[in-house]
C-alpha positions as CSV (number, residue, x, y, z in Angstrom):
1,X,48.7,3.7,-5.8
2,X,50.7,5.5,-2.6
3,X,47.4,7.1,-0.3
4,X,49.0,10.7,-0.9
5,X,48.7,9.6,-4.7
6,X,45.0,8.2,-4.2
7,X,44.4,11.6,-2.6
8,X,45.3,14.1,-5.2
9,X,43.9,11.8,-8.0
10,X,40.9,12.5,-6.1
11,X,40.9,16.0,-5.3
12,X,41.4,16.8,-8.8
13,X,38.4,14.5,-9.6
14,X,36.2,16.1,-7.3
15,X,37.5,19.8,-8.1
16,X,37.0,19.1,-12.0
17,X,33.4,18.0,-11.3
18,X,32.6,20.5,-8.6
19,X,33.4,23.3,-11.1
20,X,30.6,23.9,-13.3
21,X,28.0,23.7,-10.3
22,X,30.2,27.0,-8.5
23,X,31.7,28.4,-11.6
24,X,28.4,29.7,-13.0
25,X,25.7,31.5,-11.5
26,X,22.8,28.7,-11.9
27,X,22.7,24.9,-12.3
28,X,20.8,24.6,-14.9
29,X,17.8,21.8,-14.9
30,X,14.6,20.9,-16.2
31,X,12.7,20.2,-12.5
32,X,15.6,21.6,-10.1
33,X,13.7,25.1,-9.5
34,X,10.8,23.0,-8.5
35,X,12.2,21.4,-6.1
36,X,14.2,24.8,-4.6
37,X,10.4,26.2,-4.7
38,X,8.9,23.5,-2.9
39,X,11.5,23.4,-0.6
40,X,11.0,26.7,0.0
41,X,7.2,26.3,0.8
42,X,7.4,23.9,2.8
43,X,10.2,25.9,5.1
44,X,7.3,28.5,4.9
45,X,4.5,26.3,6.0
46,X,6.6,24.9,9.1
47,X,7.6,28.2,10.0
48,X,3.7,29.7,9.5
49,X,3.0,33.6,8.8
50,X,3.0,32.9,4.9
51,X,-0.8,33.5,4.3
52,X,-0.6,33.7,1.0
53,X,1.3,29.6,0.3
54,X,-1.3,28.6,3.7
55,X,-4.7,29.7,1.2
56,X,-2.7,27.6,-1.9
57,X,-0.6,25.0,-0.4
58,X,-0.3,22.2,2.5
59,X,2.1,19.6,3.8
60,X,1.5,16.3,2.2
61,X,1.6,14.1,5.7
62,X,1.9,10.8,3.7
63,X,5.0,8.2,4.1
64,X,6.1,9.7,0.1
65,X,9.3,8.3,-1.5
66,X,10.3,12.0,-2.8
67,X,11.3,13.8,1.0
68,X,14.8,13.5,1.6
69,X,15.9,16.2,-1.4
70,X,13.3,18.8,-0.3
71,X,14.4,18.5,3.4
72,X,17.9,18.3,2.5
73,X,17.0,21.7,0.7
74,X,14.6,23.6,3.7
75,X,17.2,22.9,6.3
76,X,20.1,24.7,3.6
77,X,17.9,27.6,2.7
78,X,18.6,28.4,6.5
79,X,22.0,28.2,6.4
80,X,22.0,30.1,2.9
81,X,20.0,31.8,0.1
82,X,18.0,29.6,-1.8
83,X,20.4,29.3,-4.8
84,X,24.2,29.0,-2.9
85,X,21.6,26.3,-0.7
86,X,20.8,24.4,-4.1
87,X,24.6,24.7,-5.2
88,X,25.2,23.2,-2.0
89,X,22.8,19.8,-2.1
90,X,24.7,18.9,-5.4
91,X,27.8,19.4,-4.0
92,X,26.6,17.0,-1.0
93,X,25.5,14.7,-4.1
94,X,28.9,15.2,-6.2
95,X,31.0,14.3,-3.2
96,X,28.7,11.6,-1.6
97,X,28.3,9.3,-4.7
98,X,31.9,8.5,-5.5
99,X,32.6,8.3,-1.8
100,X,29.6,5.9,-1.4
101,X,31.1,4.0,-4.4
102,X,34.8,3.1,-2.4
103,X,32.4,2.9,0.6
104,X,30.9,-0.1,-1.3
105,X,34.4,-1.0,-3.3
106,X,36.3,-1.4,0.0
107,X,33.9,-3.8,1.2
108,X,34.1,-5.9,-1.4
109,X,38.1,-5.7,-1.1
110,X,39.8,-3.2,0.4
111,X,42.5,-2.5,-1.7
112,X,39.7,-1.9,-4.4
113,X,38.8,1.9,-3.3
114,X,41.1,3.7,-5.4
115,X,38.9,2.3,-8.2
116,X,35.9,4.2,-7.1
117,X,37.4,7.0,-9.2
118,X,35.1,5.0,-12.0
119,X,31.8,6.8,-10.4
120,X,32.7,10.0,-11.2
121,X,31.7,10.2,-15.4
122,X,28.5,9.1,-13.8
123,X,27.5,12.4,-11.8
124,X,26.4,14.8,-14.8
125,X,24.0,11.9,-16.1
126,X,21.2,13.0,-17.9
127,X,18.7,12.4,-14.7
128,X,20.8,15.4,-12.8
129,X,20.1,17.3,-15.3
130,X,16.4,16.6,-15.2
131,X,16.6,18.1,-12.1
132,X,15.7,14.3,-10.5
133,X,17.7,15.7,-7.2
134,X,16.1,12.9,-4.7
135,X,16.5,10.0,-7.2
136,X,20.5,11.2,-7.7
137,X,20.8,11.4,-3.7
138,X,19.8,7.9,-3.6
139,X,22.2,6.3,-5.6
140,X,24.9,7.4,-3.2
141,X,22.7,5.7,-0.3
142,X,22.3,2.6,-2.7
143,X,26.3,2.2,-2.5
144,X,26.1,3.3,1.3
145,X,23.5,0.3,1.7
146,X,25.4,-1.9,-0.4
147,X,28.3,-1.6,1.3
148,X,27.4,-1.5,4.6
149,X,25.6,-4.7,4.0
150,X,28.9,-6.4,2.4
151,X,31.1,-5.5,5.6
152,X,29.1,-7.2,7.9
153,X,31.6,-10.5,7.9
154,X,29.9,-11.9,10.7
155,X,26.5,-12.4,12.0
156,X,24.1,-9.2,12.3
157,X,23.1,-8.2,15.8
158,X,20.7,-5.3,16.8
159,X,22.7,-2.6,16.4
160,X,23.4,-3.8,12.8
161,X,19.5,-4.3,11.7
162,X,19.5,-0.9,13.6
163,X,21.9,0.5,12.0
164,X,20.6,-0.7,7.7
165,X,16.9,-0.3,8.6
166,X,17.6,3.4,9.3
167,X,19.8,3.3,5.7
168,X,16.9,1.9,4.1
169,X,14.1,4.4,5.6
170,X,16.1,7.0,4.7
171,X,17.0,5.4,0.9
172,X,13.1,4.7,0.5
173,X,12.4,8.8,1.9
174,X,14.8,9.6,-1.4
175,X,13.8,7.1,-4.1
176,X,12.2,4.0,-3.8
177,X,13.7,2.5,-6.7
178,X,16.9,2.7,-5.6
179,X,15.4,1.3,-2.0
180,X,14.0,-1.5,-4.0
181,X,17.3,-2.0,-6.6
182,X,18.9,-2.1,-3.0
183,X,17.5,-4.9,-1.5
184,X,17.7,-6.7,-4.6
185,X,21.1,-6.4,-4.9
186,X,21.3,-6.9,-1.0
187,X,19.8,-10.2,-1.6
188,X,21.6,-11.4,-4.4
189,X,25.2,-10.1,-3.4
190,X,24.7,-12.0,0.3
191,X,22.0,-14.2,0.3
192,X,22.7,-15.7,3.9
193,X,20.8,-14.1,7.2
194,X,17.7,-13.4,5.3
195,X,16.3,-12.8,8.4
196,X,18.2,-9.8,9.7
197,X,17.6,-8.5,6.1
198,X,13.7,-9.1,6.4
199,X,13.8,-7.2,9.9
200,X,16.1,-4.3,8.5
201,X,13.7,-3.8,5.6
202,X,10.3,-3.9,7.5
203,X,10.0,0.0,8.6
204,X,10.5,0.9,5.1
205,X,8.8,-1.8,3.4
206,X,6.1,-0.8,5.8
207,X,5.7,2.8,4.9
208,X,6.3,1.8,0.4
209,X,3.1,-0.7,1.6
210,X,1.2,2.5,3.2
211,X,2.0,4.9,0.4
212,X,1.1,3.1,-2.6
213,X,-1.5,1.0,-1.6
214,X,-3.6,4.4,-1.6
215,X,-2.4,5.1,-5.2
216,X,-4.1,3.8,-8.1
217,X,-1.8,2.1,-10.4
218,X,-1.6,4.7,-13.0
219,X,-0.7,4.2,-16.6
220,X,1.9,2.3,-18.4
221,X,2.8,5.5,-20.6
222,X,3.8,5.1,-24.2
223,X,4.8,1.4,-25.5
224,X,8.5,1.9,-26.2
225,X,9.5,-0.8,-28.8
226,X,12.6,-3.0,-28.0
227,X,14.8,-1.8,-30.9
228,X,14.6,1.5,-28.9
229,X,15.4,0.0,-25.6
230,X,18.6,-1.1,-27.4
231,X,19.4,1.9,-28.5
232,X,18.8,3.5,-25.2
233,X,21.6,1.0,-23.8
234,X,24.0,0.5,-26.8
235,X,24.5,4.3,-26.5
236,X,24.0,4.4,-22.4
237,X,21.6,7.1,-23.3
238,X,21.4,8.4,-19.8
239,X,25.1,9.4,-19.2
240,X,24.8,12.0,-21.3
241,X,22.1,14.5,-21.7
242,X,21.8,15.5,-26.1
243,X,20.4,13.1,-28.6
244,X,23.7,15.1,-30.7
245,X,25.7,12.2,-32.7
246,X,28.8,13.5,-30.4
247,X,27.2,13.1,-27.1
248,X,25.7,9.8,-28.2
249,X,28.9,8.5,-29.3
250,X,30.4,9.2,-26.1
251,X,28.0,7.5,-23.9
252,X,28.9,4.0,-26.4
253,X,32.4,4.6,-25.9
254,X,31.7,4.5,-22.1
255,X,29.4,2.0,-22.0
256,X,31.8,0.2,-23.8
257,X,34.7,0.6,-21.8
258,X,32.3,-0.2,-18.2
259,X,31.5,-3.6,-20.3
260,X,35.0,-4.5,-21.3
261,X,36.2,-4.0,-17.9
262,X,33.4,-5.7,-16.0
263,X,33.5,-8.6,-18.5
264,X,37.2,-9.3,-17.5
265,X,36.1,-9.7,-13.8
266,X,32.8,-12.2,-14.6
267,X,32.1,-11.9,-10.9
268,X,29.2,-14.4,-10.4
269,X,27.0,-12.3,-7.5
270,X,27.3,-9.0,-9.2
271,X,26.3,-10.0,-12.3
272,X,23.1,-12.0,-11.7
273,X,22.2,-8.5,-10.3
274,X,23.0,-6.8,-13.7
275,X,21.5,-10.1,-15.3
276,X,18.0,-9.1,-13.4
277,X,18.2,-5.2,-14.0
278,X,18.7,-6.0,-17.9
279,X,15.2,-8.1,-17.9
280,X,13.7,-5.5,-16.2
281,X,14.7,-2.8,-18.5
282,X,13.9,-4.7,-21.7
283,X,10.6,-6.0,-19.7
284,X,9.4,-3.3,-17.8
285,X,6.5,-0.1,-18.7
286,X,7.9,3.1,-19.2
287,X,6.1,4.2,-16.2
288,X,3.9,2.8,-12.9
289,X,2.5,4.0,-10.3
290,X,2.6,7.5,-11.3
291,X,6.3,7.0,-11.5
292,X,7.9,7.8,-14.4
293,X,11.5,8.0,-16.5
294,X,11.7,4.1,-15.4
295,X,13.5,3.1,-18.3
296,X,16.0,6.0,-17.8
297,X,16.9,4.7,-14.0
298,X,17.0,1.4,-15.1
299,X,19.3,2.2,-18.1
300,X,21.6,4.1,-15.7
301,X,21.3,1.4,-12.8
302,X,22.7,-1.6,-15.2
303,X,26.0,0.4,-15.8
304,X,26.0,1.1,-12.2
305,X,25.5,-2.1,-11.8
306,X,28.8,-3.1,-13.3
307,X,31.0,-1.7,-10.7
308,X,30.8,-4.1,-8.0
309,X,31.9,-6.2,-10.8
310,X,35.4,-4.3,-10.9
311,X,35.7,-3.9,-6.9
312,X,35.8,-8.2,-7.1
313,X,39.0,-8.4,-8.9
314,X,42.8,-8.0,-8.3
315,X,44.0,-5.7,-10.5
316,X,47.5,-5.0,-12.0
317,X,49.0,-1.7,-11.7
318,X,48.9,-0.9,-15.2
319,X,45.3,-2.0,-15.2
320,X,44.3,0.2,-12.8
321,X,46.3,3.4,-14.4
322,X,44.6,2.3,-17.3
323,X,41.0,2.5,-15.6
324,X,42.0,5.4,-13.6
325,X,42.9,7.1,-17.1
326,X,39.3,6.2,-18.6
327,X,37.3,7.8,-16.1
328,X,39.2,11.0,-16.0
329,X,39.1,10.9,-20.1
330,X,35.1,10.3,-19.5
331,X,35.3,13.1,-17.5
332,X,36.3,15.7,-19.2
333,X,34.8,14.9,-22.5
334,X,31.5,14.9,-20.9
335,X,32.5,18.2,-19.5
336,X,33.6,19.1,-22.6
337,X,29.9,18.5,-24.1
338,X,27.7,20.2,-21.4
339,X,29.7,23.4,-20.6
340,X,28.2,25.0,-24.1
341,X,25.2,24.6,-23.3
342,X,25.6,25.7,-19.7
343,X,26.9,28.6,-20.8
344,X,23.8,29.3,-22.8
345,X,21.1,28.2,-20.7
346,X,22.8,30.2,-17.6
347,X,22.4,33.6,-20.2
348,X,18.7,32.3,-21.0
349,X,18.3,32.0,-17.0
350,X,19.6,35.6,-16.5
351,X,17.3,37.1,-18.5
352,X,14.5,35.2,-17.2
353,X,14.8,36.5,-14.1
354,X,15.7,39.9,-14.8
355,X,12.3,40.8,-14.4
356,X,12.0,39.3,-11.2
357,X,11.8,42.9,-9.4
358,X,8.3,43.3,-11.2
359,X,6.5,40.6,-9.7
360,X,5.1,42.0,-5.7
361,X,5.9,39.8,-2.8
362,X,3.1,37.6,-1.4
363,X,1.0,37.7,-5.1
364,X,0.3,35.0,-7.4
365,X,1.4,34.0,-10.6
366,X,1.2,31.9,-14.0
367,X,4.1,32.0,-16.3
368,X,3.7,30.6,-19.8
369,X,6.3,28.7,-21.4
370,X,7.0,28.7,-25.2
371,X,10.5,27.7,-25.7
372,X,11.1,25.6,-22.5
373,X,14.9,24.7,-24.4
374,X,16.2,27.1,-25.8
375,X,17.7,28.1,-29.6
376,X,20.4,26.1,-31.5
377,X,22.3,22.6,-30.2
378,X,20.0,23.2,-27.0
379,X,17.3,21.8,-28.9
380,X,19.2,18.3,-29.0
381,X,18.8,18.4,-25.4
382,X,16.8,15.5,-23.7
383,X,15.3,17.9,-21.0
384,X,14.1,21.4,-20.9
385,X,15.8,24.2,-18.9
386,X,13.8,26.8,-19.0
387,X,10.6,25.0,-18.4
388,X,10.5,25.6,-14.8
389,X,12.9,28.4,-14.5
390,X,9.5,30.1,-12.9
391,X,10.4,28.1,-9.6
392,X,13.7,30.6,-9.3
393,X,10.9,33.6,-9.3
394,X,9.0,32.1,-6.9
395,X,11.0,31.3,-5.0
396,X,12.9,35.2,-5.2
397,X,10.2,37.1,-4.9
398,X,8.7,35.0,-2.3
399,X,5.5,34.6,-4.6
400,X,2.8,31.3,-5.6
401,X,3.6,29.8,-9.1
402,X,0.4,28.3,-9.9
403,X,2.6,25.7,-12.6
404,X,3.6,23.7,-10.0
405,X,3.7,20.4,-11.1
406,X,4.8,19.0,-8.1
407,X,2.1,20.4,-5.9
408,X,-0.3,18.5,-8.7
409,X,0.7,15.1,-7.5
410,X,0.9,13.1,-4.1
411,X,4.5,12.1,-4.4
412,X,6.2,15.3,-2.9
413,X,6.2,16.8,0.7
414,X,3.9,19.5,-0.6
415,X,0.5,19.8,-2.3
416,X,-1.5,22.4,-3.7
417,X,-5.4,22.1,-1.7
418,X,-8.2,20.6,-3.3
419,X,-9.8,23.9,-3.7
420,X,-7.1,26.1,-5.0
421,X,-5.8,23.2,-7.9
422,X,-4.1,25.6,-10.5
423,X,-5.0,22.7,-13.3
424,X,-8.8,22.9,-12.8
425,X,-8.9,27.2,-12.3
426,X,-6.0,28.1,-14.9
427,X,-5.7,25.0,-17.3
428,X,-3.0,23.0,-19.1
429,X,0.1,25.3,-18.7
430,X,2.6,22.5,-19.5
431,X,1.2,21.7,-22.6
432,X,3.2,23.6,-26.3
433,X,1.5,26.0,-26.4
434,X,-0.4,26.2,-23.4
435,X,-4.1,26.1,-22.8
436,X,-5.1,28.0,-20.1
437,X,-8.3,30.4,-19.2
438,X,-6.4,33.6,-17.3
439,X,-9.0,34.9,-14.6
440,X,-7.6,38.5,-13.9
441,X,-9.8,38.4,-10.3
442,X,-7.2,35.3,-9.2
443,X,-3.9,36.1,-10.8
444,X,-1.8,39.1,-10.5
445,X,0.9,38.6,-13.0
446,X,1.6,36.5,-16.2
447,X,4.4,35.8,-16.6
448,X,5.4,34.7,-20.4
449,X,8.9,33.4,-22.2
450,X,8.7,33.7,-25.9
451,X,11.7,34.0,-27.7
452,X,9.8,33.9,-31.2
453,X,6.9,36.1,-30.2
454,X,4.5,33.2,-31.0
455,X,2.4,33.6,-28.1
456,X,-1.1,35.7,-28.2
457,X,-1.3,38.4,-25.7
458,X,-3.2,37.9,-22.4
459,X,-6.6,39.6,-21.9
460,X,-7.3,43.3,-21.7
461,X,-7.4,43.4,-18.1
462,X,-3.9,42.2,-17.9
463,X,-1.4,45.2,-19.3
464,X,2.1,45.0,-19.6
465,X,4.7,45.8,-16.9
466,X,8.2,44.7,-18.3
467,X,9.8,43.7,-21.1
468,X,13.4,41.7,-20.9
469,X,16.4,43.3,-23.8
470,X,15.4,41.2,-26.1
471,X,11.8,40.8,-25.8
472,X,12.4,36.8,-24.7
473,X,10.4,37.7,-21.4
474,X,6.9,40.0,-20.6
475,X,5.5,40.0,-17.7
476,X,1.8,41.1,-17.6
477,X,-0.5,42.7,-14.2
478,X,-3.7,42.4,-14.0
479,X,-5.9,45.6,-13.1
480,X,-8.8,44.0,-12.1
């Protein structure tokens, strides 16, 4: 392939997949809103004169593996508005990761980069669409690692253990999965200078070894038998987002085609790698540390995994037509599956938020979620979109969500204070339906999404404000 070929192949690729983030109004995700509202706190916090996140909220100061994404995000939100800055962090992510991918490809062989074009079926996997922003910034910074590692012919000097430690802090500051899948690979794919390795790794190693050993070890999660981890991988369950027989189908048919192609290489380096990532996915808990979705990552990682496989061989020009062809086919036919449902969750968004104006800057709120998927095929869906669509009104109206989940934990950059912990003063709000005890003297609004008109009404002290078209959304104030 000519470069001026290689270059519109790509810039058709990259429009094709840059469309649905700028065509419609709002991404939509299961966590993303979160992490757009925690971003937005913790811009707050830094900049100070935000009494009412300062009484609710502080800046966890602890070496986390979750920072990257939410500082990506602050330092966008002051270029932009908070939604064109989240638009903007997964276009960073939609053009890094196949980049990162020929980054990698070319060091393996150089004339192996037009091949990259094989990452892109993997950006709409069915962790983006959790809203797992951080973890899908990290798996171009895998490749970036990977790479960067595999062109260093010679022997590593300062500047190169200079150079990878300060890939690897900042891979571990996204996800330290990826940092650890990265030094595996690292490892495996160039087992000589160990030594330049060990040194490269150390700063990050050093500040997994701080973080965690303050963490209990949490638990395992639900046993998930092996017949299911099968079926997780036969159907490469994570490249698509629907249990729906046609996206299912399509995640075999890709997996499939990634095997068949990667089998015909039988490079030895990149498949030991695979060979490991398989154990651990059949082996492994579904969750540690307080980390969860491991089997997800894993799943996704072994069919990343195959691609250094593909960068190791000299392919024939009808070959690499023919590969070329299969990713663009795997394109659009995921395309093809997620715009419906896009299309829908973007008019369940809308009318989410259409109350927005209702809810006073600076005052505190609990919304109660009891349809967090929404109506028809949606209900196929792996995730939930509408479960924290309350993080958009937060962060609108400039106003505390007490369902925060990640202000619960100690794995992001911000944390709600020991004394103001929405789970102890307001209850289970995550839970179908929700439990919760609504104290009128501490919360000014409730904020409630019920299509079916399941859910009880709040207390007498709490009287209705607003009402969406069709009666989806009612936001409650208190008059205390």
């Amino acid at each position: 392939m000519s470069r001026g070929a290689e270059r519109l192949v790509w810039a058709a690729f990259f429009l094709a997949q840059l469309a649905p983030v700028w065509a419609l109004p709002y991404f939509p995700t299961q966590d993303g809103p979160s992490h757009l509202e925690n971003s937005n706190i913790l811009l707050l916090l830094l900049r100070g004169g935000a009494p009412a996140f300062s009484q609710y909220f502080s800046i966890n100061t602890a070496p986390t593996p979750n920072w990257l994404g939410h500082a990506a995000l602050a330092g966008l939100m002051l270029l932009a508005g908070p939604l064109i800055a989240e638009k903007l962090l997964l276009t960073v992510y939609i053009v890094a990761l196949p980049l990162a991918v020929r980054y990698a490809f070319r060091a393996a062989r150089p004339e192996a980069g037009p091949l990259a074009v094989l990452s892109f079926p993997f950006l709409y996997n069915c962790l983006l669409h959790y809203g797992f922003y951080n973890f899908c910034l990290s798996i171009a910074l895998f490749f970036v690692a990977l790479g960067y590692r595999r062109g260093r012919k010679g022997d590593s000097g300062w500047k190169e253990t200079a150079a990878l430690a300060a890939i690897l802090a900042v891979l571990y500051g996204c996800h330290v999965v990826s940092w650890a899948l990265a030094l595996l690979a690292m490892v495996i794919l160039r087992p000589r200078q160990a030594v330049p390795l060990a040194l490269a790794a150390a700063p990050s190693a050093g500040m997994a070894i701080w973080f965690f050993a303050g963490r209990h070890g949490g638990s395992a999660g639900p046993a998930v038998p092996l017949a299911a981890r099968w079926s997780g991988l036969w159907h490469f369950s994570t490249a698509v987002s629907s249990y729906g027989a046609p996206d299912q189908w399509i995640g075999t048919a890709f997996a499939l085609f990634l095997l068949c192609a990667a089998i015909v290489c039988a490079a030895k380096g990149p498949a030991l790698f695979s060979a490991l990532l398989l154990i651990f996915y059949f082996a492994i808990p579904p969750q540690a540390f307080g980390g969860m979705f491991l089997l997800e990552r894993l799943n996704l990682y072994f069919f990343l995994s195959l691609l250094p496989w593909i960068a190791e061989r000299d392919w024939s020009r009808g070959a690499r037509r023919i590969l070329v062809a299969g990713a663009a086919l795997f394109c659009l036919a995921l395309l093809a599956l997620n715009m419906p449902w896009y299309l829908e969750a973007n008019r369940l968004i809308a009318e989410f938020l259409s109350g927005a104006g209702h809810v006073r800057t600076g005052s505190v709120f609990v919304p109660l979620i009891y349809e967090a998927r929404g109506p028809g095929p949606m209900r196929r869906l792996y995730g939930e979109p509408l479960r924290h669509t309350s993080g958009y009104l937060a962060v609108l109206r400039g106003a505390v969500n007490l369902d925060n989940y990640e202000a619960q934990t100690d794995l992001f950059p911000v944390k709600f204070r020991p004394d103001h912990n929405p789970g102890v003063l307001v209850g289970a709000m995550e839970e179908s339906p929700p439990r919760v005890h609504l104290d009128p003297s501490r919360i000014d609004y409730v904020v409630v999404w019920d299509p079916a008109r399941l859910a009880p009404p709040p207390a007498l002290e709490f009287k209705p404000v607003f009402e969406s078209a069709s009666g989806a959304l009612r936001i409650f104030e208190s008059h205390r």
